[in-house]
C-alpha positions as CSV (number, residue, x, y, z in Angstrom):
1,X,-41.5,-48.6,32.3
2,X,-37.6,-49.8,33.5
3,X,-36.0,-52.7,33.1
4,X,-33.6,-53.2,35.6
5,X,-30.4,-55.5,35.1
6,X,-28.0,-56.5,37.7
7,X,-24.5,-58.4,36.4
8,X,-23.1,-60.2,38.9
9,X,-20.0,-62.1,38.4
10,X,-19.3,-65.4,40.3
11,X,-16.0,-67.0,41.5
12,X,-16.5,-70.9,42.7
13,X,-12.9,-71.6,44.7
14,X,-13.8,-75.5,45.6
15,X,-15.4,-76.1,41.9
16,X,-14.0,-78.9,40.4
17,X,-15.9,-79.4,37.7
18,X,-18.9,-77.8,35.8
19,X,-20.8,-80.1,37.3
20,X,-20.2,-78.7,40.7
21,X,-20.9,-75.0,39.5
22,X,-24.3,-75.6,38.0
23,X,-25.1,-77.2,41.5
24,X,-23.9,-73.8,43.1
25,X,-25.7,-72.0,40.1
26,X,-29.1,-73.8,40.7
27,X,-28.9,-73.1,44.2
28,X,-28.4,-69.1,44.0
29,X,-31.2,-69.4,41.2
30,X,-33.6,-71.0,43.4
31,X,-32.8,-68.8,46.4
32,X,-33.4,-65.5,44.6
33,X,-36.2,-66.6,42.3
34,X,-37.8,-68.0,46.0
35,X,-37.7,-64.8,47.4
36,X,-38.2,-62.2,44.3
37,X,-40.0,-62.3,40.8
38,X,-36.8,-61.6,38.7
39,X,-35.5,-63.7,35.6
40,X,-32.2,-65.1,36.1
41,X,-30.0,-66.3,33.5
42,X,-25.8,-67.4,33.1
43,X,-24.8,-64.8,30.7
44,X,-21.1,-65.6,30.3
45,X,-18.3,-67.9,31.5
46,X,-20.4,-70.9,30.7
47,X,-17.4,-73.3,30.2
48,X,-15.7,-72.6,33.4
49,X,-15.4,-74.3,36.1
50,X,-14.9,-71.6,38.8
51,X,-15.9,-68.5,37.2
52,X,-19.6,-67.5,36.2
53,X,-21.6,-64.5,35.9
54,X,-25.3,-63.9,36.7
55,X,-27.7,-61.5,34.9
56,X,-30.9,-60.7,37.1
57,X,-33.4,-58.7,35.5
58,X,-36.6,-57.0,36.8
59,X,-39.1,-54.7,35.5
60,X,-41.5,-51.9,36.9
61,X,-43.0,-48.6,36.8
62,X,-40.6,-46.7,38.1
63,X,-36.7,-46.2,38.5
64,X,-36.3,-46.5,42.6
65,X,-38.6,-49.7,42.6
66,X,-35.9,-51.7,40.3
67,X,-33.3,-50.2,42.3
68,X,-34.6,-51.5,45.8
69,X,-35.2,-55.0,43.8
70,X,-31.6,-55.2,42.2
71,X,-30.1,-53.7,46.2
72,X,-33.0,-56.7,47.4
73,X,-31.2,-59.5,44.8
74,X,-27.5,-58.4,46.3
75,X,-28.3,-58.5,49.7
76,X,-29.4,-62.2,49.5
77,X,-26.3,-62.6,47.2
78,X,-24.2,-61.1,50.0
79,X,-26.2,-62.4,52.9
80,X,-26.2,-66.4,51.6
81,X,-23.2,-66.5,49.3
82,X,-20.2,-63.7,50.0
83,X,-17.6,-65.9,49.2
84,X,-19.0,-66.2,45.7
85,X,-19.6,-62.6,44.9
86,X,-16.8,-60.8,42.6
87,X,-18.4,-57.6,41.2
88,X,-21.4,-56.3,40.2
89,X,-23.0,-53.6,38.0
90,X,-26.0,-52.5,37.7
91,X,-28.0,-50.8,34.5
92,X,-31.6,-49.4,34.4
93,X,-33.2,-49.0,30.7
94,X,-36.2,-46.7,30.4
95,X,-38.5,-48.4,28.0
């Protein structure tokens, strides 16, 4: 079994507020969650306003499967929201 996890950090230019980024937040959530089965959570940057980062996390049987999911989760990240994206890493765990 592999646990994939994809970090991706965030960058909100028009945020004024937290309450503008969680609206931005939810809506990436919703999109990828909609589209793949993979928990999402904000894992850092909590307090500000324009800066987040996203851990996405999927497992499966095997290695390439979590790597097409994590290269499926970017490519909506890219596709929908490019002026959000930052950087990214990517980490596999063999369980």
């Amino acid at each position: 079994m592999v646990l994939g996890v994809l970090k991706v950090e965030l960058f909100f230019a028009h945020s004024n507020s937290l309450k503008e980024k969680r609206k931005y937040l939810r809506s990436i959530k919703e999109k990828v969650r909609n589209s793949l089965n993979v928990a999402v959570g904000e894992t850092d940057y909590q307090d500000l306003w324009q800066r987040s980062e996203l851990s996405f996390a999927c497992i499966s049987n095997d290695t390439k499967n979590a790597q097409e999911v994590l290269q499926d989760i970017l490519n909506i990240l890219t596709k929908h929201y490019p002026e959000f994206v930052v950087s990214f890493s990517k980490e596999f765990l063999s369980l």
